[in-house]
TIRO-2110 file (N, C-alpha, C; in Angstrom, 1 decimal):
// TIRO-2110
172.8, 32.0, 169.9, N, 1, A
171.4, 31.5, 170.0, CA, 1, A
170.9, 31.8, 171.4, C, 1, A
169.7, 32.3, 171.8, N, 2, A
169.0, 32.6, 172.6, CA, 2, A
168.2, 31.3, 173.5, C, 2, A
168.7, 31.1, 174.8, N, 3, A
167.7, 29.8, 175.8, CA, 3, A
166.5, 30.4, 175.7, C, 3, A
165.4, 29.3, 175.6, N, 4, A
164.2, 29.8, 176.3, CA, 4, A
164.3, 29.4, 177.3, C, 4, A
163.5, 30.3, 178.1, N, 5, A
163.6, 30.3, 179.1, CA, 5, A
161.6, 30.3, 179.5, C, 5, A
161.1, 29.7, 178.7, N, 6, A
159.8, 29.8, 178.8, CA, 6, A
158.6, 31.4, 179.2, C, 6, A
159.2, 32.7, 179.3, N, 7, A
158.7, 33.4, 180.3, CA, 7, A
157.6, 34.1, 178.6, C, 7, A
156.8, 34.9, 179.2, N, 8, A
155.8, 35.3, 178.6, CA, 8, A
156.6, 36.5, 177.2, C, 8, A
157.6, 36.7, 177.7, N, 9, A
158.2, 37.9, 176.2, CA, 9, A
158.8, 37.5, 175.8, C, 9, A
158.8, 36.3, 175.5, N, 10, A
159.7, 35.1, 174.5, CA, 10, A
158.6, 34.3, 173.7, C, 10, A
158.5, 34.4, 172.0, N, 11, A
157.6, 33.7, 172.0, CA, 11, A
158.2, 32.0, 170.8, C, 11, A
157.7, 30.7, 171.6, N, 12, A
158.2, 29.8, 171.8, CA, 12, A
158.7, 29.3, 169.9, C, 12, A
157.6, 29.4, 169.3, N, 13, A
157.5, 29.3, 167.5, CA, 13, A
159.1, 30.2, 167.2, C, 13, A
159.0, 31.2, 167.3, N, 14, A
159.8, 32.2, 167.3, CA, 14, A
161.4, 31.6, 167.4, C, 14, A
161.4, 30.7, 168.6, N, 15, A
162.8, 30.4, 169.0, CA, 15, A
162.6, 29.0, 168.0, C, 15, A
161.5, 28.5, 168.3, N, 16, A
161.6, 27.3, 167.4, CA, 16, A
162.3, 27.1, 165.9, C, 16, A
161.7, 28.1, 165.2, N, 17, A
162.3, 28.5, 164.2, CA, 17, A
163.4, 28.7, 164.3, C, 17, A
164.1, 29.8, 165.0, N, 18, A
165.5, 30.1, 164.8, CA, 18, A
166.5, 28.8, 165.5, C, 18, A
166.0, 27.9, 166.0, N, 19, A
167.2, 26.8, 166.6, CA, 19, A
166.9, 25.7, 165.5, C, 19, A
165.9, 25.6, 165.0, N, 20, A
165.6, 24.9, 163.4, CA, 20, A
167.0, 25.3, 162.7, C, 20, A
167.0, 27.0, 162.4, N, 21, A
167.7, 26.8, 161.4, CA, 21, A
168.9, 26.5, 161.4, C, 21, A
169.6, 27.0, 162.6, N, 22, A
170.8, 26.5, 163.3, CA, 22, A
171.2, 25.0, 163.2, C, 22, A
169.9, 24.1, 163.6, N, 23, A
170.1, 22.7, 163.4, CA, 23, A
170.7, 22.7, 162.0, C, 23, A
169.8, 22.8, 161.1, N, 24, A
169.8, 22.7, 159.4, CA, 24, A
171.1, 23.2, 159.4, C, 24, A
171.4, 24.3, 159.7, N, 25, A
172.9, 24.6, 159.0, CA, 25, A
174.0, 23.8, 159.3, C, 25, A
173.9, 23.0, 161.1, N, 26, A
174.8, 22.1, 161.6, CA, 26, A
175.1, 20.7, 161.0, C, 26, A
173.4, 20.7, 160.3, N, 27, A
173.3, 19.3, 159.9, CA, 27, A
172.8, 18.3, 160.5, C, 27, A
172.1, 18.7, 161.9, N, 28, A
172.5, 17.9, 162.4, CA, 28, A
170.4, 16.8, 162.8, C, 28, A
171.1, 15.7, 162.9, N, 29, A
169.7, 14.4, 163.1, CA, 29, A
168.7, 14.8, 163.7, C, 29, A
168.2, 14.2, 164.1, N, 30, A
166.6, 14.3, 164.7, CA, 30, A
167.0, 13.8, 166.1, C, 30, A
167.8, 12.9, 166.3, N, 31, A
167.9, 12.7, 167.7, CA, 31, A
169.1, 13.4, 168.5, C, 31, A
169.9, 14.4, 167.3, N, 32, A
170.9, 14.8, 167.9, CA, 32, A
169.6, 16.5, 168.3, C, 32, A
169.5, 16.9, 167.2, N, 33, A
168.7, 18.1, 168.0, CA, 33, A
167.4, 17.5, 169.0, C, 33, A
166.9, 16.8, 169.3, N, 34, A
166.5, 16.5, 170.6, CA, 34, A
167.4, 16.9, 171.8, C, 34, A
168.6, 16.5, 171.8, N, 35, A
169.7, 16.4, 173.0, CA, 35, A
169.9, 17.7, 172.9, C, 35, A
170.2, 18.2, 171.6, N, 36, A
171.0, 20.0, 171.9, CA, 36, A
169.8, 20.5, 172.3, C, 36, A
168.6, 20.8, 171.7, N, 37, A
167.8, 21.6, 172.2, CA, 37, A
168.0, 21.9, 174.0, C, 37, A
167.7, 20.9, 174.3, N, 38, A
167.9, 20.8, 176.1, CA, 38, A
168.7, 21.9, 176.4, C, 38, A
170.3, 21.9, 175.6, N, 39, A
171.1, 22.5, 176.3, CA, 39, A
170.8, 23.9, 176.1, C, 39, A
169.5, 24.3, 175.4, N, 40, A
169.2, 25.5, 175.0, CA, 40, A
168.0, 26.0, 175.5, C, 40, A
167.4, 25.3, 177.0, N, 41, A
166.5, 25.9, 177.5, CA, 41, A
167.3, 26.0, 178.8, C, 41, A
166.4, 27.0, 179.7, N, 42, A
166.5, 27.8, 181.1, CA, 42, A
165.5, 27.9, 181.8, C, 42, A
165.5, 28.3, 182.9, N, 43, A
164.8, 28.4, 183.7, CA, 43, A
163.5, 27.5, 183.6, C, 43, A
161.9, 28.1, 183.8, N, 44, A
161.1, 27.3, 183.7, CA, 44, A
160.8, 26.1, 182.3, C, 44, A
161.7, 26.6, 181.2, N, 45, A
161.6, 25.5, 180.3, CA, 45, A
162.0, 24.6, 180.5, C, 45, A
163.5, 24.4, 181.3, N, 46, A
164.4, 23.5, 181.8, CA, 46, A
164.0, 22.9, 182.4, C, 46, A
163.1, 23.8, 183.8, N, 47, A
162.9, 23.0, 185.2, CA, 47, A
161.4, 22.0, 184.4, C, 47, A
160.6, 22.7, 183.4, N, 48, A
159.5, 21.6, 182.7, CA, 48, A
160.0, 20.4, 182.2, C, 48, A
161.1, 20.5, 181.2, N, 49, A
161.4, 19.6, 180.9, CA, 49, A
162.0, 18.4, 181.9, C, 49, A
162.8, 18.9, 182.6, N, 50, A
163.5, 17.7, 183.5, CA, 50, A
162.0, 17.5, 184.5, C, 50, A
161.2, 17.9, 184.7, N, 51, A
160.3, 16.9, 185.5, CA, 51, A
159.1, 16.0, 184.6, C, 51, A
159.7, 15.9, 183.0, N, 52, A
158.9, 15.4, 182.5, CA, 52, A
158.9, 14.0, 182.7, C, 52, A
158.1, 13.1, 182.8, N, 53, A
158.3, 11.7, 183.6, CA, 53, A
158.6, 10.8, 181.8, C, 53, A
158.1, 11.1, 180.6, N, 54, A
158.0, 10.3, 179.5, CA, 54, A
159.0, 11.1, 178.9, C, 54, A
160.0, 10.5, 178.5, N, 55, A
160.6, 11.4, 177.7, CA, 55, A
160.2, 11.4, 176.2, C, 55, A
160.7, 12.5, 175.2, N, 56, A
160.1, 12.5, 174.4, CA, 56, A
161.1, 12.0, 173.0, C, 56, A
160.2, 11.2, 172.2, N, 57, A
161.0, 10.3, 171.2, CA, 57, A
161.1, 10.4, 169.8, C, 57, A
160.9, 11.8, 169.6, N, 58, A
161.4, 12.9, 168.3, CA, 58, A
161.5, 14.4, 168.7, C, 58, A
162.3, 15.0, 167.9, N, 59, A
162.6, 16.2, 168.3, CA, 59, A
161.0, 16.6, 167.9, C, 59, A
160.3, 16.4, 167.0, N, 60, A
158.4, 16.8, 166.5, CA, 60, A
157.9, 16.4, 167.6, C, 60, A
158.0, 15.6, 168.7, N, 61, A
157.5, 15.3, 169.6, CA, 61, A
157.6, 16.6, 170.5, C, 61, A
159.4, 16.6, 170.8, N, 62, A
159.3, 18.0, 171.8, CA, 62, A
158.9, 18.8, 171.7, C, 62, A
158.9, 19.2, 170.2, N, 63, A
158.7, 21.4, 169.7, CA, 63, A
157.5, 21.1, 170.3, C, 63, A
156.0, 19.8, 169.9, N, 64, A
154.9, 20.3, 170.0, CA, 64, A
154.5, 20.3, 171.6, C, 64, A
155.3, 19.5, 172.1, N, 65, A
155.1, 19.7, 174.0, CA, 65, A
155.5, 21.1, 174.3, C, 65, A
156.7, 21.4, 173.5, N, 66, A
157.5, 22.9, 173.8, CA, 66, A
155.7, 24.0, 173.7, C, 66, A
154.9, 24.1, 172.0, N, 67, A
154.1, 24.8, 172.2, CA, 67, A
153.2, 24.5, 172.9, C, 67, A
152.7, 23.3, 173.2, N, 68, A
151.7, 22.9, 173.8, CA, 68, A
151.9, 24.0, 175.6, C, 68, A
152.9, 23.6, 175.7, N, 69, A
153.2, 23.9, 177.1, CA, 69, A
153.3, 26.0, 177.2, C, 69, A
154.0, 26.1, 176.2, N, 70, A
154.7, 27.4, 176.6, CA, 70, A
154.1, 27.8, 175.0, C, 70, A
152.5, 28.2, 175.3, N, 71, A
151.9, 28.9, 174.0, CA, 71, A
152.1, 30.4, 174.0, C, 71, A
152.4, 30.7, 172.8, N, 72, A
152.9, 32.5, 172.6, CA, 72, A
151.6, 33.2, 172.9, C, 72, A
151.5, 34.4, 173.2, N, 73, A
150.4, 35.5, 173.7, CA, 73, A
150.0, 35.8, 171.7, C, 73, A
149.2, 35.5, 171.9, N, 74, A
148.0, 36.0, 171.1, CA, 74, A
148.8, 37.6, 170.2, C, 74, A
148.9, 37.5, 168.6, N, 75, A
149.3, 38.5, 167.8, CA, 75, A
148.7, 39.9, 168.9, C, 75, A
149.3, 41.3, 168.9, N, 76, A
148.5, 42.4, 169.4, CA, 76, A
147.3, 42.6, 168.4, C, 76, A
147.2, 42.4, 167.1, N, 77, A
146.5, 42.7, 166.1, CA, 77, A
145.0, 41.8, 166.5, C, 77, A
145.5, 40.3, 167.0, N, 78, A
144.2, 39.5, 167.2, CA, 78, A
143.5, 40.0, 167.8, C, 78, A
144.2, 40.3, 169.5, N, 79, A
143.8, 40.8, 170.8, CA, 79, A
142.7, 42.1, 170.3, C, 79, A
143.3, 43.0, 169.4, N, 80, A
142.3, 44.6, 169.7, CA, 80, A
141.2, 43.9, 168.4, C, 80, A
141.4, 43.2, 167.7, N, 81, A
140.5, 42.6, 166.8, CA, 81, A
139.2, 42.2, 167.4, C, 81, A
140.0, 41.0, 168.4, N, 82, A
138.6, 40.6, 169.4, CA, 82, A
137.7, 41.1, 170.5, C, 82, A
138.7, 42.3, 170.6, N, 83, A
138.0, 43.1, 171.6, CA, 83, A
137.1, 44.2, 170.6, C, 83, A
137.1, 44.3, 169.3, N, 84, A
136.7, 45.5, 168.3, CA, 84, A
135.7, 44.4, 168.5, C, 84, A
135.3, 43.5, 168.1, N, 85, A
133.7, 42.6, 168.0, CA, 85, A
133.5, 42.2, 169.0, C, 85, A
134.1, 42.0, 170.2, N, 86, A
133.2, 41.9, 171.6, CA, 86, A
132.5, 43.6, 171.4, C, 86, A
133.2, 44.6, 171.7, N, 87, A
132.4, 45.7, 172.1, CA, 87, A
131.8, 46.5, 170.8, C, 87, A
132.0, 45.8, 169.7, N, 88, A
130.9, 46.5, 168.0, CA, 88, A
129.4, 46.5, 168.2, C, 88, A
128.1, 47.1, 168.5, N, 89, A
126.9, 46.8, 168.9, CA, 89, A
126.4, 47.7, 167.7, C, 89, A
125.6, 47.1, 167.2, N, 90, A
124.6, 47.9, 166.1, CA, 90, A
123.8, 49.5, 166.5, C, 90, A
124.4, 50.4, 165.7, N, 91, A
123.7, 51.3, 166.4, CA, 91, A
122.0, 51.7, 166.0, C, 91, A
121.1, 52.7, 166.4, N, 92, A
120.0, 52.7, 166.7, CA, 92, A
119.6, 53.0, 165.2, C, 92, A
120.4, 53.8, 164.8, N, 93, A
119.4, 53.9, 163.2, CA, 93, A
120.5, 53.3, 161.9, C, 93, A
121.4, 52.7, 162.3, N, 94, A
122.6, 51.6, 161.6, CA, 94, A
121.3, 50.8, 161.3, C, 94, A
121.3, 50.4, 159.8, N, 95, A
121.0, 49.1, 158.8, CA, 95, A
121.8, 48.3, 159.6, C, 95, A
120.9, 46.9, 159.4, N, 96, A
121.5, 45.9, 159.6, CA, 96, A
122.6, 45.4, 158.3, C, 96, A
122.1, 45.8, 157.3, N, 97, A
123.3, 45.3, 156.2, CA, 97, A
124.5, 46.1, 156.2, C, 97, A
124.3, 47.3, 157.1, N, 98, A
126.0, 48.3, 156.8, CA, 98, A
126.6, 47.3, 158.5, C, 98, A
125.8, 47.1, 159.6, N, 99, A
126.6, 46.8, 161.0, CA, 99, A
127.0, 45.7, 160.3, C, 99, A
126.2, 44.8, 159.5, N, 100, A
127.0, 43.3, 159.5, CA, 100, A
128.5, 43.5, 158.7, C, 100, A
128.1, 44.3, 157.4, N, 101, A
129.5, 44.8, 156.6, CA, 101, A
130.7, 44.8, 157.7, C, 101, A
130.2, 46.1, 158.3, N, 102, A
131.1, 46.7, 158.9, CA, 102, A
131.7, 45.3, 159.8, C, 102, A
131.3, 44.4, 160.3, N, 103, A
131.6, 43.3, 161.2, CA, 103, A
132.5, 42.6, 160.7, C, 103, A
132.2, 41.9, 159.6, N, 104, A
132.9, 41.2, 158.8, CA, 104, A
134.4, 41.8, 158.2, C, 104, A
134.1, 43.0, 158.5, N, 105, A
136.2, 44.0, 158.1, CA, 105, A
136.9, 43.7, 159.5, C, 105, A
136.0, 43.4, 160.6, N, 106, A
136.8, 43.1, 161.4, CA, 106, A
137.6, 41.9, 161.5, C, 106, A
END
Protein backbone atom coordinates (compact mmCIF):
# COMPACT_ATOMS: atom_id res chain seq x y z
CA UNK A 1 0.00 0.00 0.00
CA UNK A 2 1.12 3.43 -1.06
CA UNK A 3 1.66 6.61 2.01
CA UNK A 4 0.10 9.67 1.05
CA UNK A 5 2.06 11.83 1.11
CA UNK A 6 -0.34 14.70 0.36
CA UNK A 7 1.58 16.15 -2.89
CA UNK A 8 -0.46 17.19 -5.97
CA UNK A 9 0.19 13.64 -8.22
CA UNK A 10 -1.48 11.64 -5.72
CA UNK A 11 -5.02 11.83 -5.74
CA UNK A 12 -6.36 11.63 -2.04
CA UNK A 13 -10.16 9.53 -3.03
CA UNK A 14 -7.88 7.43 -4.96
CA UNK A 15 -5.79 6.30 -1.91
CA UNK A 16 -8.87 6.42 0.05
CA UNK A 17 -10.36 3.89 -1.70
CA UNK A 18 -7.54 1.57 -1.93
CA UNK A 19 -6.66 1.68 2.03
CA UNK A 20 -10.64 1.14 2.41
CA UNK A 21 -10.25 -1.89 0.80
CA UNK A 22 -7.32 -3.14 2.57
CA UNK A 23 -9.13 -2.22 5.82
CA UNK A 24 -12.28 -4.47 4.63
CA UNK A 25 -10.14 -7.32 3.75
CA UNK A 26 -8.24 -6.95 7.37
CA UNK A 27 -11.41 -6.60 8.99
CA UNK A 28 -10.61 -4.25 10.72
CA UNK A 29 -12.98 -1.37 13.16
CA UNK A 30 -13.49 2.11 12.71
CA UNK A 31 -11.26 3.04 15.35
CA UNK A 32 -8.68 0.61 14.48
CA UNK A 33 -8.35 2.10 10.85
CA UNK A 34 -8.29 5.60 12.29
CA UNK A 35 -4.84 4.48 14.02
CA UNK A 36 -3.48 2.46 10.85
CA UNK A 37 -4.32 5.01 8.50
CA UNK A 38 -1.69 7.41 10.33
CA UNK A 39 0.83 4.90 9.83
CA UNK A 40 0.06 5.32 6.16
CA UNK A 41 0.68 8.95 5.63
CA UNK A 42 4.04 11.01 4.89
CA UNK A 43 5.38 13.91 4.52
CA UNK A 44 2.96 16.89 4.33
CA UNK A 45 -0.04 14.54 5.18
CA UNK A 46 1.77 13.47 8.31
CA UNK A 47 3.26 16.77 9.17
CA UNK A 48 -0.93 18.05 8.70
CA UNK A 49 -2.11 15.56 10.67
CA UNK A 50 0.18 15.75 13.79
CA UNK A 51 -0.40 19.51 14.05
CA UNK A 52 -3.95 18.95 14.17
CA UNK A 53 -5.00 20.38 17.60
CA UNK A 54 -8.74 18.30 17.70
CA UNK A 55 -8.27 14.99 17.00
CA UNK A 56 -10.49 13.26 14.93
CA UNK A 57 -13.23 10.77 16.34
CA UNK A 58 -14.20 8.47 13.36
CA UNK A 59 -12.15 7.23 10.68
CA UNK A 60 -15.48 9.38 8.39
CA UNK A 61 -14.27 12.11 10.32
CA UNK A 62 -10.57 11.84 8.98
CA UNK A 63 -11.12 10.64 5.16
CA UNK A 64 -13.35 13.94 4.99
CA UNK A 65 -10.56 16.33 6.72
CA UNK A 66 -8.13 14.00 4.46
CA UNK A 67 -10.38 15.55 1.27
CA UNK A 68 -11.19 18.59 2.68
CA UNK A 69 -7.56 19.32 3.08
CA UNK A 70 -5.72 17.52 0.30
CA UNK A 71 -8.49 17.96 -2.67
CA UNK A 72 -7.58 16.05 -5.99
CA UNK A 73 -6.81 18.38 -9.17
CA UNK A 74 -9.81 18.61 -11.18
CA UNK A 75 -10.58 15.40 -13.91
CA UNK A 76 -8.20 16.65 -17.25
CA UNK A 77 -11.57 16.20 -19.10
CA UNK A 78 -13.37 18.96 -16.58
CA UNK A 79 -10.34 21.33 -16.89
CA UNK A 80 -10.34 21.50 -21.15
CA UNK A 81 -14.33 21.33 -20.70
CA UNK A 82 -14.25 24.54 -18.71
CA UNK A 83 -11.91 26.13 -20.67
CA UNK A 84 -14.04 24.97 -24.05
CA UNK A 85 -17.08 27.32 -22.47
CA UNK A 86 -14.96 30.02 -21.09
CA UNK A 87 -13.49 30.68 -24.63
CA UNK A 88 -16.96 29.18 -26.94
CA UNK A 89 -18.36 32.89 -28.22
CA UNK A 90 -21.13 32.91 -30.74
CA UNK A 91 -20.02 33.44 -34.04
CA UNK A 92 -21.26 36.42 -36.32
CA UNK A 93 -23.63 34.68 -38.61
CA UNK A 94 -24.01 31.37 -35.95
CA UNK A 95 -28.00 31.16 -34.88
CA UNK A 96 -28.45 31.56 -31.66
CA UNK A 97 -30.21 28.09 -31.45
CA UNK A 98 -27.13 26.04 -33.13
CA UNK A 99 -24.36 28.25 -30.45
CA UNK A 100 -26.64 27.39 -27.60
CA UNK A 101 -26.88 23.45 -28.89
CA UNK A 102 -23.55 23.54 -29.48
CA UNK A 103 -22.98 24.80 -25.65
CA UNK A 104 -24.88 22.49 -23.95
CA UNK A 105 -22.55 19.22 -25.70
CA UNK A 106 -20.11 20.85 -23.78
Amino acid sequence: LTKFSGSQQQHVNDWLLTINQKFDACELTEPQRRKWAVAFLSDEALKWHTRQLIKFETWNDLQNALRDNFPSPPEPSQSLRHQQILLRKQGDTEEFTQYYANMTKL
